[in-house]
mmCIF entry with sequence, helices, sheets and N, C-alpha, C, O atoms, coordinates in Angstrom:
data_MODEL
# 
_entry.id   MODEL 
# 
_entity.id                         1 
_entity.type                       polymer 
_entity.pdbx_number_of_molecules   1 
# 
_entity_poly.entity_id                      1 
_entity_poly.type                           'polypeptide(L)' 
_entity_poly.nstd_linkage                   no 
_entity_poly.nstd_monomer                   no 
_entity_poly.pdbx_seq_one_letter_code       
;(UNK)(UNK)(UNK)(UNK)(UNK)(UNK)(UNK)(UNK)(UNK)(UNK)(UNK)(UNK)(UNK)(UNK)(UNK)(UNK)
(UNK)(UNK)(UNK)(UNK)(UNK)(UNK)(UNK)(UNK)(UNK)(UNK)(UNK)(UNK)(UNK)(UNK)(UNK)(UNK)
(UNK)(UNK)(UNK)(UNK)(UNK)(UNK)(UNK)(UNK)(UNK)(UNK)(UNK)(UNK)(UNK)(UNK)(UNK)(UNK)
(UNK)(UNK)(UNK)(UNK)
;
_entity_poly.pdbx_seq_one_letter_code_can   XXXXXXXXXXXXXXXXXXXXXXXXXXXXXXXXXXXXXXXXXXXXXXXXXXXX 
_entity_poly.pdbx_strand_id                 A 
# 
loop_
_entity_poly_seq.entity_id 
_entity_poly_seq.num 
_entity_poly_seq.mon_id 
_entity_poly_seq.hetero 
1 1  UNK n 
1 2  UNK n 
1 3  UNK n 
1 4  UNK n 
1 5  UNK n 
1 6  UNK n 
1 7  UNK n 
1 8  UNK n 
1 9  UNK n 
1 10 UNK n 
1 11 UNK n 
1 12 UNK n 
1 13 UNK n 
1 14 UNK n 
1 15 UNK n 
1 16 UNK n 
1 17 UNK n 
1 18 UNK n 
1 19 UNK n 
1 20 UNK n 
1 21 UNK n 
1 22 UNK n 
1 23 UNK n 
1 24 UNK n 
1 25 UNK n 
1 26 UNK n 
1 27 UNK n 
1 28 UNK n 
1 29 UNK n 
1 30 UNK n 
1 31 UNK n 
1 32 UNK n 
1 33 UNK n 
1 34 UNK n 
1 35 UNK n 
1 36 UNK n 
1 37 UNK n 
1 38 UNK n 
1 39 UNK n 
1 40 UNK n 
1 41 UNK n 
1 42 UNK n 
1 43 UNK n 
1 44 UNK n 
1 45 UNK n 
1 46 UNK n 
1 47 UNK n 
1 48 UNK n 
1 49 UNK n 
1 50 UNK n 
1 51 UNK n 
1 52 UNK n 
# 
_struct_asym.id          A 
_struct_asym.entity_id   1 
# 
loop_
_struct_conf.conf_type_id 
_struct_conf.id 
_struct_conf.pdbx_PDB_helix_id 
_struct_conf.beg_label_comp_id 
_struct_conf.beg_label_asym_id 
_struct_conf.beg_label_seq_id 
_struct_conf.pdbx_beg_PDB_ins_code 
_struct_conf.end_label_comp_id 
_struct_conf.end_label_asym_id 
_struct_conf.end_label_seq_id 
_struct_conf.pdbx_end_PDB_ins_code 
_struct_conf.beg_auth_comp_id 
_struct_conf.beg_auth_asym_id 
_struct_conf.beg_auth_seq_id 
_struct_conf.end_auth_comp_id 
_struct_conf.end_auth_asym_id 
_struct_conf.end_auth_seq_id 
_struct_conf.pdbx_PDB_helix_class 
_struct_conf.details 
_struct_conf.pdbx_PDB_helix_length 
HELX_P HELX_P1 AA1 UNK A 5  ? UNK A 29 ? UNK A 5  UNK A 29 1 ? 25 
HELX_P HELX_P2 AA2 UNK A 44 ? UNK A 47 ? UNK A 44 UNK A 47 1 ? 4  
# 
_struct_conf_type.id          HELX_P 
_struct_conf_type.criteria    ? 
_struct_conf_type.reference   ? 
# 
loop_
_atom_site.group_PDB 
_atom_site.id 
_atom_site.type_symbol 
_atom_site.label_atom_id 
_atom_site.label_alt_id 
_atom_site.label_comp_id 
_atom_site.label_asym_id 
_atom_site.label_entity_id 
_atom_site.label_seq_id 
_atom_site.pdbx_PDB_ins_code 
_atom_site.Cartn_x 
_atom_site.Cartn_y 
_atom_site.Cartn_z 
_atom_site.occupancy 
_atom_site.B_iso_or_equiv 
_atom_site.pdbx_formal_charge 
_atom_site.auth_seq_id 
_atom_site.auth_comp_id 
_atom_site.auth_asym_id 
_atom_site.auth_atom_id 
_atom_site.pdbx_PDB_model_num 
ATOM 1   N N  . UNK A 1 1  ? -43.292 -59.130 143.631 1.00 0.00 ? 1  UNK A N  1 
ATOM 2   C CA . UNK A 1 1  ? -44.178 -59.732 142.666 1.00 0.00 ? 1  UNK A CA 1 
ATOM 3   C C  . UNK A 1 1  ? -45.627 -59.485 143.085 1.00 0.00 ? 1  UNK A C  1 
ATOM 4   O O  . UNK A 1 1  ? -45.967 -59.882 144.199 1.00 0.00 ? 1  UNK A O  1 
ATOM 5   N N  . UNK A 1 2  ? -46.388 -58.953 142.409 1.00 0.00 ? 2  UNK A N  1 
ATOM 6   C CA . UNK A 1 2  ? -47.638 -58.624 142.359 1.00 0.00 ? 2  UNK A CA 1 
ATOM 7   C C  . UNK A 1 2  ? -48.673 -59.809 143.195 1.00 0.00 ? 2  UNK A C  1 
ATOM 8   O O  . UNK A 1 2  ? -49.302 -59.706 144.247 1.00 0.00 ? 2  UNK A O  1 
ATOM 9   N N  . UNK A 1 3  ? -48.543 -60.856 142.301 1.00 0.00 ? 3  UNK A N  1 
ATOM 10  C CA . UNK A 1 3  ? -49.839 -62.491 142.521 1.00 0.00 ? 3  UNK A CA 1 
ATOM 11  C C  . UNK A 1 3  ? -49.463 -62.402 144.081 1.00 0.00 ? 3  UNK A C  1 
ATOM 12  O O  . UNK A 1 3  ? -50.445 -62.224 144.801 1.00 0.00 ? 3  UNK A O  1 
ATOM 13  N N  . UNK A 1 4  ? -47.900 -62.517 144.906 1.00 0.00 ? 4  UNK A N  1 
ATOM 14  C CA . UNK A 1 4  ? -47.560 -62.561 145.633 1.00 0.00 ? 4  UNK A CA 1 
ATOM 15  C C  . UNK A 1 4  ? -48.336 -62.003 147.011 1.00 0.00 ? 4  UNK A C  1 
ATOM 16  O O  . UNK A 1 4  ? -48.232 -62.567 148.100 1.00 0.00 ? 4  UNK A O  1 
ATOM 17  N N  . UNK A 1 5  ? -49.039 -60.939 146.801 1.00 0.00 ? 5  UNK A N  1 
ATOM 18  C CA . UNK A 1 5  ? -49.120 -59.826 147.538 1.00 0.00 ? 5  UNK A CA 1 
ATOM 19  C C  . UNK A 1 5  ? -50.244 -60.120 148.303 1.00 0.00 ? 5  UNK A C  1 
ATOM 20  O O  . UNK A 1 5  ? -50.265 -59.489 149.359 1.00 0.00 ? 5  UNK A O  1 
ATOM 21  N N  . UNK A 1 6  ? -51.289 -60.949 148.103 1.00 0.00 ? 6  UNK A N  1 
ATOM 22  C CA . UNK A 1 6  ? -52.646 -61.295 149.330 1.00 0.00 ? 6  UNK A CA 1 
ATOM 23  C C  . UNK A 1 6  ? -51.561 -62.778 149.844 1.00 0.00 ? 6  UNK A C  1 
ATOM 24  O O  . UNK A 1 6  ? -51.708 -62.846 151.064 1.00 0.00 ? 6  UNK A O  1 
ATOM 25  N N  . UNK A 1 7  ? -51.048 -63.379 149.602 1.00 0.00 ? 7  UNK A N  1 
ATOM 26  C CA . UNK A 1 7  ? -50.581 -64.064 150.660 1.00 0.00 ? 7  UNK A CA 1 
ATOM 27  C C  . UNK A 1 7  ? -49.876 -63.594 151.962 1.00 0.00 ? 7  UNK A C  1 
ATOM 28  O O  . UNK A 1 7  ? -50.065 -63.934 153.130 1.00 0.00 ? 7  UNK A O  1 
ATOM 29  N N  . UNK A 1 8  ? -48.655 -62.351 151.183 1.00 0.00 ? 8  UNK A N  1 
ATOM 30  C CA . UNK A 1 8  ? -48.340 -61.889 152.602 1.00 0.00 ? 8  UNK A CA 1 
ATOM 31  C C  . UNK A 1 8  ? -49.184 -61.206 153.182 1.00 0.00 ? 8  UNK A C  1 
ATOM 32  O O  . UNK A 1 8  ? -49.004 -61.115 154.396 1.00 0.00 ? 8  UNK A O  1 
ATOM 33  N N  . UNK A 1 9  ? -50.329 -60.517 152.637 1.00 0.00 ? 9  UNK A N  1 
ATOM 34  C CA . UNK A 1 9  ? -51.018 -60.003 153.751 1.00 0.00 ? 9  UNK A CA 1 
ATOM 35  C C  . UNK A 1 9  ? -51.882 -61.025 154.682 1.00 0.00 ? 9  UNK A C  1 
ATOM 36  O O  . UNK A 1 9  ? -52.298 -60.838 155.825 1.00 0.00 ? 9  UNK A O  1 
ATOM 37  N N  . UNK A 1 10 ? -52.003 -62.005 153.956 1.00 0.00 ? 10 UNK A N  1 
ATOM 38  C CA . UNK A 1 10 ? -52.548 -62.972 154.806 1.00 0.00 ? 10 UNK A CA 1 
ATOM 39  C C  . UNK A 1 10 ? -52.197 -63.561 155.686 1.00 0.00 ? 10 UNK A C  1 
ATOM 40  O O  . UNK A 1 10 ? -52.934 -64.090 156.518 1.00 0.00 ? 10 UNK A O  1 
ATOM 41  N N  . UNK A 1 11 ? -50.568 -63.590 155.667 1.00 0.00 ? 11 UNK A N  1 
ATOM 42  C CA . UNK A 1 11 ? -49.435 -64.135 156.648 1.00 0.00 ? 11 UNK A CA 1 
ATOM 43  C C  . UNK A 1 11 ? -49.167 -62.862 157.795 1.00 0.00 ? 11 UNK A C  1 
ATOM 44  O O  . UNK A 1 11 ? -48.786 -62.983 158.959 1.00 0.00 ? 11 UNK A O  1 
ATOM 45  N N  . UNK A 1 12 ? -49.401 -61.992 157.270 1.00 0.00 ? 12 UNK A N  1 
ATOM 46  C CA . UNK A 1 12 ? -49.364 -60.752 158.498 1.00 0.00 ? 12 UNK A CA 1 
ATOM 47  C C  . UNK A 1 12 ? -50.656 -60.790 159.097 1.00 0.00 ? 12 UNK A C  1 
ATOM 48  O O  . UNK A 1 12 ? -50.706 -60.385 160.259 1.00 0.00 ? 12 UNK A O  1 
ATOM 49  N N  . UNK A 1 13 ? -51.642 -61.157 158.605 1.00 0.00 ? 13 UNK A N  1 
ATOM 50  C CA . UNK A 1 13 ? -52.884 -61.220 159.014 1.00 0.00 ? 13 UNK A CA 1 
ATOM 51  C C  . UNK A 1 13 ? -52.801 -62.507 160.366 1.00 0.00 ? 13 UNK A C  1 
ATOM 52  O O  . UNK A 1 13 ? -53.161 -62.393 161.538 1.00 0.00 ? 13 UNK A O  1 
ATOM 53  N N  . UNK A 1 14 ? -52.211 -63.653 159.684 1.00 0.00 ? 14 UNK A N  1 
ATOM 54  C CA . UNK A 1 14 ? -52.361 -65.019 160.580 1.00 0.00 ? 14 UNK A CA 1 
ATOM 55  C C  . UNK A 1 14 ? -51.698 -64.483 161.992 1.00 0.00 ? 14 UNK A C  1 
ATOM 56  O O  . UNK A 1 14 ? -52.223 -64.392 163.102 1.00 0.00 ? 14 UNK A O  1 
ATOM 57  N N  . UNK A 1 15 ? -50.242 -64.130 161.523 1.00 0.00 ? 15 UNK A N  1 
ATOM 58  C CA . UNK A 1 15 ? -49.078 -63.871 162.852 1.00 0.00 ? 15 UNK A CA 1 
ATOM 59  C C  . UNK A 1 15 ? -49.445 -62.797 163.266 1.00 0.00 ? 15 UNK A C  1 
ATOM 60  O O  . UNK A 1 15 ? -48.318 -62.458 163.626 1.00 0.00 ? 15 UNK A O  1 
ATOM 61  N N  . UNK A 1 16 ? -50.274 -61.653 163.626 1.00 0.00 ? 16 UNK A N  1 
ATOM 62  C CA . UNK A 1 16 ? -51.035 -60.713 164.149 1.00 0.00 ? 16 UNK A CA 1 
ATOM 63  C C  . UNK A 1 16 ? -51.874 -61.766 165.157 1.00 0.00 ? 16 UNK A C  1 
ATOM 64  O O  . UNK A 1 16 ? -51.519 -62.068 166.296 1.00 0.00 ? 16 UNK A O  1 
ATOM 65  N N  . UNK A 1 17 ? -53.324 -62.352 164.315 1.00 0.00 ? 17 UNK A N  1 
ATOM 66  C CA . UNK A 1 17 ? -54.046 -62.890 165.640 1.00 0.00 ? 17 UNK A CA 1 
ATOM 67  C C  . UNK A 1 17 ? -53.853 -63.619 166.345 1.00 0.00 ? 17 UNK A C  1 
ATOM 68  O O  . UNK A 1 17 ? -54.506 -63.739 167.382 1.00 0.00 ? 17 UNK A O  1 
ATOM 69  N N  . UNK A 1 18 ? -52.317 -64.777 165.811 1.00 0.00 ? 18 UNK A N  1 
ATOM 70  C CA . UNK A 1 18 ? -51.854 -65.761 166.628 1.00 0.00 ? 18 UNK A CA 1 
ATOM 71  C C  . UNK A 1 18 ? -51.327 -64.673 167.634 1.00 0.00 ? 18 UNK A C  1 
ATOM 72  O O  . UNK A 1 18 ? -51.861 -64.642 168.743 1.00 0.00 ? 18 UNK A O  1 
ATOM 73  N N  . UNK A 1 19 ? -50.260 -63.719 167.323 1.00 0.00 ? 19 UNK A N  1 
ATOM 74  C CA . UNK A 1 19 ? -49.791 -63.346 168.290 1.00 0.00 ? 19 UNK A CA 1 
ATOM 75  C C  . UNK A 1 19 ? -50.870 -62.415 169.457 1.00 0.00 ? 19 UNK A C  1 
ATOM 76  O O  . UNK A 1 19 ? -50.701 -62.453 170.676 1.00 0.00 ? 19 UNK A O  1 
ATOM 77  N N  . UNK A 1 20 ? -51.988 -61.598 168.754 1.00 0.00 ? 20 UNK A N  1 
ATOM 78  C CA . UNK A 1 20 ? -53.089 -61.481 170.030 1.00 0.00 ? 20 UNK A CA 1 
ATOM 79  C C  . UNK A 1 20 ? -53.577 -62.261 170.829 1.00 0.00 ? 20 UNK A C  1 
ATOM 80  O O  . UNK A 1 20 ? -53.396 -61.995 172.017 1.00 0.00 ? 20 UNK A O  1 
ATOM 81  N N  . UNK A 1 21 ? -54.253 -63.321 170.526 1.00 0.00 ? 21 UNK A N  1 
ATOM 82  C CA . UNK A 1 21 ? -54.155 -64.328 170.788 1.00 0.00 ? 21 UNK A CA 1 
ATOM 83  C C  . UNK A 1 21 ? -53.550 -64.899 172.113 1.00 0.00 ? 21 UNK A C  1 
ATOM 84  O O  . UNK A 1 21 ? -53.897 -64.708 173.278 1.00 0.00 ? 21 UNK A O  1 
ATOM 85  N N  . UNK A 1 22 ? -52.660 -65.566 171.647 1.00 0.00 ? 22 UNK A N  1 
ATOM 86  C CA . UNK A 1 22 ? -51.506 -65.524 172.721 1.00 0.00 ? 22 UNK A CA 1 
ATOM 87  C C  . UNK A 1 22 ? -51.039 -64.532 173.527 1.00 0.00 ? 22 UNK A C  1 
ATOM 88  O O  . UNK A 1 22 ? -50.486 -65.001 174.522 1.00 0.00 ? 22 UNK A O  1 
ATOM 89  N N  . UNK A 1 23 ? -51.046 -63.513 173.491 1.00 0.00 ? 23 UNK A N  1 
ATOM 90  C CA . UNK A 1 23 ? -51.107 -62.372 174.388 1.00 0.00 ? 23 UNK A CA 1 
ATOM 91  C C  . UNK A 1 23 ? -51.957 -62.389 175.374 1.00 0.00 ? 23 UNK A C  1 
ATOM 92  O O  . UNK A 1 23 ? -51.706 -62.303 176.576 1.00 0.00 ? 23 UNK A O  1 
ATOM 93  N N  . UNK A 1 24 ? -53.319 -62.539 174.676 1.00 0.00 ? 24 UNK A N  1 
ATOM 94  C CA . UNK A 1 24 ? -54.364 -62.456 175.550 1.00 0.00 ? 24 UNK A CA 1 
ATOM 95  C C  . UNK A 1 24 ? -54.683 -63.657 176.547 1.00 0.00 ? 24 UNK A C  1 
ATOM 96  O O  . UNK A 1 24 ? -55.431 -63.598 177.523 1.00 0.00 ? 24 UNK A O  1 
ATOM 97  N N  . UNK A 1 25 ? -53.960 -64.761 176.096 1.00 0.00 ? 25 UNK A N  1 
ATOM 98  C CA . UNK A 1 25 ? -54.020 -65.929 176.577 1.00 0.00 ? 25 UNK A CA 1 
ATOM 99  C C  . UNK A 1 25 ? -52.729 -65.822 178.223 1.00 0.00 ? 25 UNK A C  1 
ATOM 100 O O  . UNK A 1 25 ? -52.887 -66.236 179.372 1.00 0.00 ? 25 UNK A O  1 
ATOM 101 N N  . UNK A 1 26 ? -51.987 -65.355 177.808 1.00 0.00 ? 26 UNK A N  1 
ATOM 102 C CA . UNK A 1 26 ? -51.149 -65.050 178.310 1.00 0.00 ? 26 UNK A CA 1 
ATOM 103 C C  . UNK A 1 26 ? -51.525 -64.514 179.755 1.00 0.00 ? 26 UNK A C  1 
ATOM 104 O O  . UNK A 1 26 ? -51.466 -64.997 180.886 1.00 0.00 ? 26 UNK A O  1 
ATOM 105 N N  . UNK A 1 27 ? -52.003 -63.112 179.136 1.00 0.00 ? 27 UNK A N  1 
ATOM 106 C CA . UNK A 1 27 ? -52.050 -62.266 180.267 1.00 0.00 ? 27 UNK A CA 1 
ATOM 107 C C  . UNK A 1 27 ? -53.380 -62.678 180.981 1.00 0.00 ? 27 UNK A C  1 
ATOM 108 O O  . UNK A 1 27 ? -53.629 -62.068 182.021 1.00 0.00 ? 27 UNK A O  1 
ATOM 109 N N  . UNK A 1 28 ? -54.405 -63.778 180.498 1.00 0.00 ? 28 UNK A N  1 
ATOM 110 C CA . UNK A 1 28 ? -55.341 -64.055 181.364 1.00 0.00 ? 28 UNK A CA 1 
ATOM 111 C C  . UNK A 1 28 ? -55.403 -65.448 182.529 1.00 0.00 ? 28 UNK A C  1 
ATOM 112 O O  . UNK A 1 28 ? -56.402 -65.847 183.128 1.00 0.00 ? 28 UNK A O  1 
ATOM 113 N N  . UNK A 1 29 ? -54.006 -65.993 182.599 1.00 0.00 ? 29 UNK A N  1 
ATOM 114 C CA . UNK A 1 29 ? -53.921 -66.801 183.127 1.00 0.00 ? 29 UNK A CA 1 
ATOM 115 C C  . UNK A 1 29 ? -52.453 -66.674 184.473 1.00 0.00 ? 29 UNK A C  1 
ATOM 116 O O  . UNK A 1 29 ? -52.075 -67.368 185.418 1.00 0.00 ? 29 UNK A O  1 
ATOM 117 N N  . UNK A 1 30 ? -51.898 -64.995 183.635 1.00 0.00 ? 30 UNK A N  1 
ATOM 118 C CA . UNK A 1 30 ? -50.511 -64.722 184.335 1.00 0.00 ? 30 UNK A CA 1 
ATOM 119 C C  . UNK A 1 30 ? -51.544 -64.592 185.779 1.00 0.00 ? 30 UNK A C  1 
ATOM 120 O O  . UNK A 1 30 ? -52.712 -64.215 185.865 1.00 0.00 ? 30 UNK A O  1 
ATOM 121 N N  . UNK A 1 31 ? -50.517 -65.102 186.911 1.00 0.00 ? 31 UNK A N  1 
ATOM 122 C CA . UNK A 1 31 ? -51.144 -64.887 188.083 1.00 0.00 ? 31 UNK A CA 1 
ATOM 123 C C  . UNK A 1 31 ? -50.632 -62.954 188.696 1.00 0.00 ? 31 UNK A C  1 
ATOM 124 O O  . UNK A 1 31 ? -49.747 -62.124 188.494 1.00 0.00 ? 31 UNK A O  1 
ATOM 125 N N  . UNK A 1 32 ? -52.170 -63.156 189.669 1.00 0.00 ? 32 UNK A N  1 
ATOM 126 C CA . UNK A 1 32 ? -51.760 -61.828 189.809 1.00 0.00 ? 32 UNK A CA 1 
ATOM 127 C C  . UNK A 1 32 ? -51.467 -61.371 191.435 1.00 0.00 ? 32 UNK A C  1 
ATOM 128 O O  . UNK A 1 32 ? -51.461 -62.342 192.190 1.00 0.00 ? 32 UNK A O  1 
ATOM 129 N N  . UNK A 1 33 ? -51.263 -60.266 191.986 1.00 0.00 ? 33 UNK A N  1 
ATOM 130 C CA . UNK A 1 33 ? -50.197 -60.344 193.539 1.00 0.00 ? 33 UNK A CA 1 
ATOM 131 C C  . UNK A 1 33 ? -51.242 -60.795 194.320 1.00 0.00 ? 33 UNK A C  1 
ATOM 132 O O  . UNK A 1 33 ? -52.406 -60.434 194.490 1.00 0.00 ? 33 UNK A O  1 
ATOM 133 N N  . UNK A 1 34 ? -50.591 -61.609 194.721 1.00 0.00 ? 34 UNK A N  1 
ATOM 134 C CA . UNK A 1 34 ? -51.246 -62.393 195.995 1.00 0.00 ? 34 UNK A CA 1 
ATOM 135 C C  . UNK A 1 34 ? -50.774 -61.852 197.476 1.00 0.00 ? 34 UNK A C  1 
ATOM 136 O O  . UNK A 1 34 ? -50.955 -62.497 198.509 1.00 0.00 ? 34 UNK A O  1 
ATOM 137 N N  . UNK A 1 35 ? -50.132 -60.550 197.410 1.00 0.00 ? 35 UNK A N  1 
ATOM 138 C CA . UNK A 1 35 ? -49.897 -59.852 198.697 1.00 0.00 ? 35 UNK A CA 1 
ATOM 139 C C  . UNK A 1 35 ? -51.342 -59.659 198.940 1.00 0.00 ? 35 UNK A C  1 
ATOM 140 O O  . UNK A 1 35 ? -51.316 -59.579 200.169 1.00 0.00 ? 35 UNK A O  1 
ATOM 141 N N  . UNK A 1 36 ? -52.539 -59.534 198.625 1.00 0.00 ? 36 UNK A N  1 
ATOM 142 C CA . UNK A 1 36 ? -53.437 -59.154 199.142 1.00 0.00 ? 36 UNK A CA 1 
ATOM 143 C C  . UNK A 1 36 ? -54.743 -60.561 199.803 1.00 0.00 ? 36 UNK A C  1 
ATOM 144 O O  . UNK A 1 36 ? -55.341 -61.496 199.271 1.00 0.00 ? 36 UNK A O  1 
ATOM 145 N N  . UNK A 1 37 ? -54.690 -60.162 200.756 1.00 0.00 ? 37 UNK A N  1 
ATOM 146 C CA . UNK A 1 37 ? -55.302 -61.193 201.597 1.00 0.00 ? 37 UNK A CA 1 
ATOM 147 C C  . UNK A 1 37 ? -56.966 -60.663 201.896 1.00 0.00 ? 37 UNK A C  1 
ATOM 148 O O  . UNK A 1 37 ? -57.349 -59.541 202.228 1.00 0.00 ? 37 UNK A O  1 
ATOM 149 N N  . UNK A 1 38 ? -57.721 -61.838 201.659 1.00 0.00 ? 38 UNK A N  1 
ATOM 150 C CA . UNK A 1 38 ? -58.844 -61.573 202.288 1.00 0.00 ? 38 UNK A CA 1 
ATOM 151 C C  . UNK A 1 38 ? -59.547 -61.808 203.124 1.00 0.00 ? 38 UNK A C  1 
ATOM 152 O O  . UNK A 1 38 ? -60.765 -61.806 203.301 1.00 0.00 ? 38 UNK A O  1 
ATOM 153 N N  . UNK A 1 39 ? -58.228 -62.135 203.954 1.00 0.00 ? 39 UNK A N  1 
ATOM 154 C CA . UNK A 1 39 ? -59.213 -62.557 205.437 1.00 0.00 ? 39 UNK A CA 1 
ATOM 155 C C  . UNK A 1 39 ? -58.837 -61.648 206.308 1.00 0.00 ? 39 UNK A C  1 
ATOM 156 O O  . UNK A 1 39 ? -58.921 -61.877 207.514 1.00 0.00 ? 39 UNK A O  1 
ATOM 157 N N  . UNK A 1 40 ? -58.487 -60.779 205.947 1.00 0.00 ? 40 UNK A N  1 
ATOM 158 C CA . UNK A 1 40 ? -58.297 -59.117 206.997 1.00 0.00 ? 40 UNK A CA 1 
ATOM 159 C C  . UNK A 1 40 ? -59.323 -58.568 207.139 1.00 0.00 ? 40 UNK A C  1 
ATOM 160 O O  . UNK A 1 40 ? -60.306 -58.961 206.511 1.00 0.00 ? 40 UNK A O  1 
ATOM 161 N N  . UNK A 1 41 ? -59.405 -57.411 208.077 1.00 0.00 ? 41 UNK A N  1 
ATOM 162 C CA . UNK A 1 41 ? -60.583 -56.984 208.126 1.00 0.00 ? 41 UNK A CA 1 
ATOM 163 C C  . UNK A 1 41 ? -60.343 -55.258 207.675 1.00 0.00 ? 41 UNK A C  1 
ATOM 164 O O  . UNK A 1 41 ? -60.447 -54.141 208.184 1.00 0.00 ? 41 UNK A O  1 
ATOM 165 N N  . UNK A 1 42 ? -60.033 -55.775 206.631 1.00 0.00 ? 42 UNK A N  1 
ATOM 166 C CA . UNK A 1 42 ? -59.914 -54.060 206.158 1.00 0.00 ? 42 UNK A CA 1 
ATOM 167 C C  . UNK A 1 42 ? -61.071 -54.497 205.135 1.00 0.00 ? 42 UNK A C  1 
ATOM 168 O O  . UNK A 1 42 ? -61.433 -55.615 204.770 1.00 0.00 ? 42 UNK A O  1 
ATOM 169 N N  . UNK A 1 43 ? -61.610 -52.943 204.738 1.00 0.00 ? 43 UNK A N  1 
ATOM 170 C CA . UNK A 1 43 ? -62.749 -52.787 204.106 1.00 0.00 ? 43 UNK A CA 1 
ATOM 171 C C  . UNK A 1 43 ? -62.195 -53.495 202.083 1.00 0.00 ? 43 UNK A C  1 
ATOM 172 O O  . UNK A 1 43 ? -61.091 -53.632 201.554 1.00 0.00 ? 43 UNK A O  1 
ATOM 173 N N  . UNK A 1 44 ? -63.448 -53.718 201.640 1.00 0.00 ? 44 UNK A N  1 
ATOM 174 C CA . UNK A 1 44 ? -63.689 -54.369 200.367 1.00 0.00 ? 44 UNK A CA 1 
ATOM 175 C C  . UNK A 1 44 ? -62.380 -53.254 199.455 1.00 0.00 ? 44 UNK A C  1 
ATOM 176 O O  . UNK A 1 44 ? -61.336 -53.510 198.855 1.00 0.00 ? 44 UNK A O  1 
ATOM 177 N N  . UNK A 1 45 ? -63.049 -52.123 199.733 1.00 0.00 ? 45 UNK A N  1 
ATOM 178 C CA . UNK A 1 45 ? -62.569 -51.104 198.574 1.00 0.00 ? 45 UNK A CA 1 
ATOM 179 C C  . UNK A 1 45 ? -60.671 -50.721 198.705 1.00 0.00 ? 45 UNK A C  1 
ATOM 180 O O  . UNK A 1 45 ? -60.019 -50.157 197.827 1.00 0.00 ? 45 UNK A O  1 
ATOM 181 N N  . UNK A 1 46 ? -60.123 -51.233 200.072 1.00 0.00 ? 46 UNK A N  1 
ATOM 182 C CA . UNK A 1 46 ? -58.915 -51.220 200.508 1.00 0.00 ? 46 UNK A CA 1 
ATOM 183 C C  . UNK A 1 46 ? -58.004 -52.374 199.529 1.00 0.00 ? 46 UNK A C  1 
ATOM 184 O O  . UNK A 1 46 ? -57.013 -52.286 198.804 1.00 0.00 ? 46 UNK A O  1 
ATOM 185 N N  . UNK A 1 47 ? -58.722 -53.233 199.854 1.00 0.00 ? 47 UNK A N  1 
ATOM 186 C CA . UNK A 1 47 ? -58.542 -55.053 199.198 1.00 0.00 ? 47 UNK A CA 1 
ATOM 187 C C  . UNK A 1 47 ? -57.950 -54.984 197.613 1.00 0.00 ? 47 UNK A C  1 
ATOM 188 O O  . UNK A 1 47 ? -56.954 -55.526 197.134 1.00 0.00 ? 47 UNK A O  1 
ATOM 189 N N  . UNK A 1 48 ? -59.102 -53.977 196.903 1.00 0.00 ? 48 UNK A N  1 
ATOM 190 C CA . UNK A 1 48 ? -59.073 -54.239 195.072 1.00 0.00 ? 48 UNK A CA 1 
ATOM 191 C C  . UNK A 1 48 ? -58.280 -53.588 194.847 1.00 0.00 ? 48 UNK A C  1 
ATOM 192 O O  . UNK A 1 48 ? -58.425 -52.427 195.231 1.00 0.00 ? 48 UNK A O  1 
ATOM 193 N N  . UNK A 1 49 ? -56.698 -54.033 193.930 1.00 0.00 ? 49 UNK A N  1 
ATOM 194 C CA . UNK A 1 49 ? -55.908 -52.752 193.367 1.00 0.00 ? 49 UNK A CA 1 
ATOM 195 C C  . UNK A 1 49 ? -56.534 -52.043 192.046 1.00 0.00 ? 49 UNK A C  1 
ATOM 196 O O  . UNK A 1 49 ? -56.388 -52.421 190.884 1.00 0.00 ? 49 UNK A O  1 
ATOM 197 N N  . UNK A 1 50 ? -57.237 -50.965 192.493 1.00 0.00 ? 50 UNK A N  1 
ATOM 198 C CA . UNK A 1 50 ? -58.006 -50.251 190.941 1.00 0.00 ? 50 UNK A CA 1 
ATOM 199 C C  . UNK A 1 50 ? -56.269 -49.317 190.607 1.00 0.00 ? 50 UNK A C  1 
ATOM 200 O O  . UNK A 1 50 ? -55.591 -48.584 191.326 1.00 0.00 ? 50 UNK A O  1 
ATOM 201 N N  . UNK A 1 51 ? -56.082 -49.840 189.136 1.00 0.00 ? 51 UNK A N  1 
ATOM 202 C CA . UNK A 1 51 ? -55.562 -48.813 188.546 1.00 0.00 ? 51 UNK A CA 1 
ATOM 203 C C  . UNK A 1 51 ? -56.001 -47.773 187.405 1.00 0.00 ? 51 UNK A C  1 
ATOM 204 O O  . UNK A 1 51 ? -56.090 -48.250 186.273 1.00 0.00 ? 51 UNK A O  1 
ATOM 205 N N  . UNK A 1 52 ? -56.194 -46.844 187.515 1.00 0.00 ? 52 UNK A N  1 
ATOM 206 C CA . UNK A 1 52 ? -57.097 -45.739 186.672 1.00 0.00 ? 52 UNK A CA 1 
ATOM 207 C C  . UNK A 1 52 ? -56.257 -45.455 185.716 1.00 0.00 ? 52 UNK A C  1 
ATOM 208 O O  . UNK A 1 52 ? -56.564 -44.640 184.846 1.00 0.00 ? 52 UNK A O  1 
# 
């Protein structure tokens, strides 16, 4: 049905940013490895896991 048609996009619209959203919420609070210690005396740049 035609009239129909901005609601669902609006409902794909809602459950999209809820679900970013929550993603982002997610992944900014997931903890991250705590194998790395900073009271060693290895250098700064040893310490940070950079992934490229």
């Amino acid at each position: 049905m035609p009239q129909m048609m901005p609601l669902s996009w609006f409902m794909l619209f809602m459950f999209f940013s809820i679900l970013l959203i929550l993603f982002n919420t997610l992944n900014y609070y997931a903890p991250y490895n705590k194998a790395i210690s900073l009271s060693s005396t290895k250098p700064l740049i040893k310490i940070l896991p950079w992934k490229w």
